[in-house]
N, C-alpha and C positions, 0 to 999 in steps of 0.2 A: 754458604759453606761453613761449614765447623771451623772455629777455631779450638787449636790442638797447643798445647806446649810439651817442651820436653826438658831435659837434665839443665840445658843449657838458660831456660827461661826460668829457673828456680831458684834462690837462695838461703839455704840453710841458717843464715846467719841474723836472719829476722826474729829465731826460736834459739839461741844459742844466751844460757844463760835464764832461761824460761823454764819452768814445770808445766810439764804436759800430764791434765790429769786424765787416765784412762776410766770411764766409768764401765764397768766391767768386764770383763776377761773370759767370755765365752770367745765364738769360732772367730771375731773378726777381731775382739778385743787382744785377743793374746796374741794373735797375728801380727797386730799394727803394734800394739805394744813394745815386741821385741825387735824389728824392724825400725822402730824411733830411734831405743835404744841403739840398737845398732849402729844406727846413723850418728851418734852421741847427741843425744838428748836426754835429759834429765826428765825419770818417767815414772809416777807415782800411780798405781791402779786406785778404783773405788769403787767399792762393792759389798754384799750384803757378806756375813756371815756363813758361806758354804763351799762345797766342792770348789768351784772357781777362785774362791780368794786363797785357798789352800794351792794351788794349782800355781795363783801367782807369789804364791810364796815360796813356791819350790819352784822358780824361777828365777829368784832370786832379786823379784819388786818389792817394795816398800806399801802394801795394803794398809791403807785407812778406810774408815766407815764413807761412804757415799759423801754427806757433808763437807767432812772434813777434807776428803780432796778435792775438793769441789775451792772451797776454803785456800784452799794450797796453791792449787794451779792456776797458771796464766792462763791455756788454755784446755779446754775442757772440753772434751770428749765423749763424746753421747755414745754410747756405742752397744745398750741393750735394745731389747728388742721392742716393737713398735709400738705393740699393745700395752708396757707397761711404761713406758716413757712420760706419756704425761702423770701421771701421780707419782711415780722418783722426782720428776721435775717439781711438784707441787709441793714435794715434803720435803725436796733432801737438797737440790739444786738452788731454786728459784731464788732464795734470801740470800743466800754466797755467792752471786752475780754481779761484784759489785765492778764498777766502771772504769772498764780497759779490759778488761779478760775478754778470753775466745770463748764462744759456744763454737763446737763443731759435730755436724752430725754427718752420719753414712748413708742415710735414705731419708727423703725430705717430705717423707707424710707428714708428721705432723706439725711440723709448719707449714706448709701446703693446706689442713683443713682446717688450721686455727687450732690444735690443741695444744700447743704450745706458744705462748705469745715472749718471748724475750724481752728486757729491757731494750729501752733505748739507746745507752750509754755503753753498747757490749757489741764487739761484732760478733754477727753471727756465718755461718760457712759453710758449705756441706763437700765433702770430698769422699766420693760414693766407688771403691774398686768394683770392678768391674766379675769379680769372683770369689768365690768361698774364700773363709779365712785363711784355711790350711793350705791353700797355693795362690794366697798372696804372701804368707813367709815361701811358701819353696822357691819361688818364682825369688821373691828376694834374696835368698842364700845362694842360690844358682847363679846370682849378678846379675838376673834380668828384674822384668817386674809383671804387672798386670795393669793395664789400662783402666783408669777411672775417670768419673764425673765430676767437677766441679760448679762450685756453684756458689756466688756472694748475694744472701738473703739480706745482710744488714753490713754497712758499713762503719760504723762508727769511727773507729780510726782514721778512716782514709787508706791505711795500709792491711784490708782486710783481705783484696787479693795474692799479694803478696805472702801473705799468713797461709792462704791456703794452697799457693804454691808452694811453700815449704814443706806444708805439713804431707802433700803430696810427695814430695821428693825423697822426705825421711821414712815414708811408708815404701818407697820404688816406684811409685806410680808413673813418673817422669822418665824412666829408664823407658815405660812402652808408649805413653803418649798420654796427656789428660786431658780432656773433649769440656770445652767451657759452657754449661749450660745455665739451664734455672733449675731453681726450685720445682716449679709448676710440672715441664714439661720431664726433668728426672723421675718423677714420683708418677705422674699420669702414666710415662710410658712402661714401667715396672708394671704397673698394677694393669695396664691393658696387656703385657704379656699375660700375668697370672689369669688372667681373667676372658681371653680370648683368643690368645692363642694355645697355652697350655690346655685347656680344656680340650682343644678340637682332638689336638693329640693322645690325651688321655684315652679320651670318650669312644675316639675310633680304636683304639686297643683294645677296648675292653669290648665291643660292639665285635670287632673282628674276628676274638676269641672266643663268643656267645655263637656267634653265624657256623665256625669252622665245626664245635664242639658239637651243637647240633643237628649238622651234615655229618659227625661219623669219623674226627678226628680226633686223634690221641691230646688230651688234653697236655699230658707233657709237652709232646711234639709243635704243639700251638705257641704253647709257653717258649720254649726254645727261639723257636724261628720268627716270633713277632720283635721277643725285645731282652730275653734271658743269656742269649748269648752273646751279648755284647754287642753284635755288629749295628744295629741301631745308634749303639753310643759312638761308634765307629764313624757311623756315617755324617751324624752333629760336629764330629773331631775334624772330617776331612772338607766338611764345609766353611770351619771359619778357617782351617790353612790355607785352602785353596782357591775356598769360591762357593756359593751358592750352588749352580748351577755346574761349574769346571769339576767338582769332584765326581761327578757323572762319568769320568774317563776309566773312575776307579770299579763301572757295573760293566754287566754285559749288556751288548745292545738290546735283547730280547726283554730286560730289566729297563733300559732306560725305555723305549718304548711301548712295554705295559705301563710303566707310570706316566708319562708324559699323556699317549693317549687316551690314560682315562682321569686325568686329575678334574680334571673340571666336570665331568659326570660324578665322581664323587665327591665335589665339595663345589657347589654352583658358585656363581658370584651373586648369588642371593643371601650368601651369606653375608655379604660384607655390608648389609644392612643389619645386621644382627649386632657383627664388628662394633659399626659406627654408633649402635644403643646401649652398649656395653661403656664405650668409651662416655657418651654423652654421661652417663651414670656416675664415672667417675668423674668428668670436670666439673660435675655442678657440685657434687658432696653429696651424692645419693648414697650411695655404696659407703662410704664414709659415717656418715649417720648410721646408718643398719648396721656394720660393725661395731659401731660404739653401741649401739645397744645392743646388741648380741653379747657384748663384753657383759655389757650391766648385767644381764643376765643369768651371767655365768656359762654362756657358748652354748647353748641347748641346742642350736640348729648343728652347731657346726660336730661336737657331741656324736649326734644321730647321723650326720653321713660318712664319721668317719665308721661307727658302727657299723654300718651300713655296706661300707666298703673292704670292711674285715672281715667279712661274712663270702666274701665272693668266691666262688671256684677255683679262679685263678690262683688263687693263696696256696693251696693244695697243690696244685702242679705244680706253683715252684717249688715245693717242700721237695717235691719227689725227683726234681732234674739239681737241685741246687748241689756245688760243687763239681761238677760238671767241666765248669768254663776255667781256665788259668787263666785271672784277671790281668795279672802282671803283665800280659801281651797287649792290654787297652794302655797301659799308663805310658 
């Protein structure tokens, strides 16, 4: 069974009198950032030169160059995105490491494939919310929070759980519950979502709207009712309030019944050897290597499919139904 903690397992007062350095202030940065704050913590961002450091400066943080907070803070805060993490850490981090500071990160690839190796003498952390930035503040301004992952990759301290139960609490995360993990299996199971489950669902949309289109249906109309008018996102919304399966109360029976009886004609359990190749891909560092060199590259594959995928039909029918739907009735 998971272990869970909440408000009550946390103490702020571990980081009380600490600099927390933010390394930079996109979607999850400026989130958690003001959220610390909020919590009263002392909270420096670090960042290049651009929109974002502007952004945290009309917020009303104290922005230094990458190093330099890095330099400053106790703990420190990984919080750009995955593909450029290791070379920030190479140039700008790794020498201002020095022994007692926090690394902490939001998603634990690349310590999970080896692209980043930390000192010894440093703990390291990962406390992974469980949602976009922008409703991990509202969630926080609202008084509640957003459930996240944690996880102690390196101890050094001895007091590195503790650390990350803080830093948990000052984000909200302990208002909904924090699920104690690893490294390993945090990052595998992200990446077996991207990788195997979101695919199915794409692929059947786009497959679904290819079959209707060339049967004799209004391509807006397809657009509409597969996933333009929300009720899709609708449907993802009433599964995790309610239940996987309980939000079924919310179709009619003639709906629960066309799905039910043909789920497994349309999606065998021969798939789930596919599942299981996909995953094996990511525990060994298959998928991990081909990424890194897709990077080296300069993304050539990735490049081409999103080309690829900008080119499709579908794009056109939303043009022509968009505006349509009053989103405000999803939020």
């Amino acid at each position: 069974m998971a272990e869970i903690f909440y408000e009550r397992d946390a103490d702020l007062s571990v980081l009380r009198g600490k600099t927390v350095a933010i390394i930079g202030y996109g979607n999850q940065g400026s989130a958690q950032a003001q959220n610390m704050r909020d919590s009263g913590l002392r909270v420096i961002i670090g960042s290049i030169s651009d929109e974002s450091a502007e952004r945290a400066r009309g917020d009303g943080f104290p922005v230094y160059p990458i190093a330099d907070a890095v330099h400053q803070g106790d703990v420190v805060s990984l919080l750009i995105p995955d593909e450029v993490q290791k070379m920030v850490y190479q140039t700008e981090i790794r020498e201002y490491l020095s022994s007692g500071k926090v690394l902490n990160f939001a998603h634990g690839y690349n310590l999970r494939f080896g692209f980043i190796t930390p000192p010894t003498d440093v703990d390291v952390v990962m406390v992974a919310p469980r949602m976009i930035g922008v409703n991990v503040r509202k969630a926080f301004l609202k008084g509640s929070g957003v459930p996240a992952y944690m996880a102690i990759w390196q101890d050094a301290s001895g007091q590195a759980e503790q650390i990350a139960l803080a830093i948990s609490k000052a984000i909200g995360a302990t208002r909904a519950g924090v699920i104690k993990t690893t490294v390993a299996e945090e990052t595998d199971l992200d990446l077996f979502t991207e990788q195997a489950v979101w695919p199915i669902i794409v692929r059947g949309m786009v497959l679904a709207y290819e079959v209707l289109v060339e049967e004799g249906f209004s391509p807006e109309m397809v657009v509409l009712e597969l996933f333009a008018s929300g009720e899709a996102a609708e449907i993802f919304k009433q599964m995790a309030r309610v239940g996987f399966f309980e939000q079924w109360r919310f179709h009619s029976r003639t709906s629960q019944y066309g799905t039910l009886s043909r789920a497994e004609r349309m999606l065998p359990d021969t798939v789930k050897e596919r599942m299981r190749s996909a995953l094996a891909e990511i525990r060994s560092g298959a998928f991990a290597a081909e990424w890194e060199e897709e990077g080296q590259r300069g993304y050539p594959q990735l490049l081409q499919l999103k080309r690829r995928a900008s080119t499709h039909p579908i794009i056109r029918a939303e043009e022509k139904i968009r505006g349509l739907v009053d989103f405000s009735l999803l939020e």
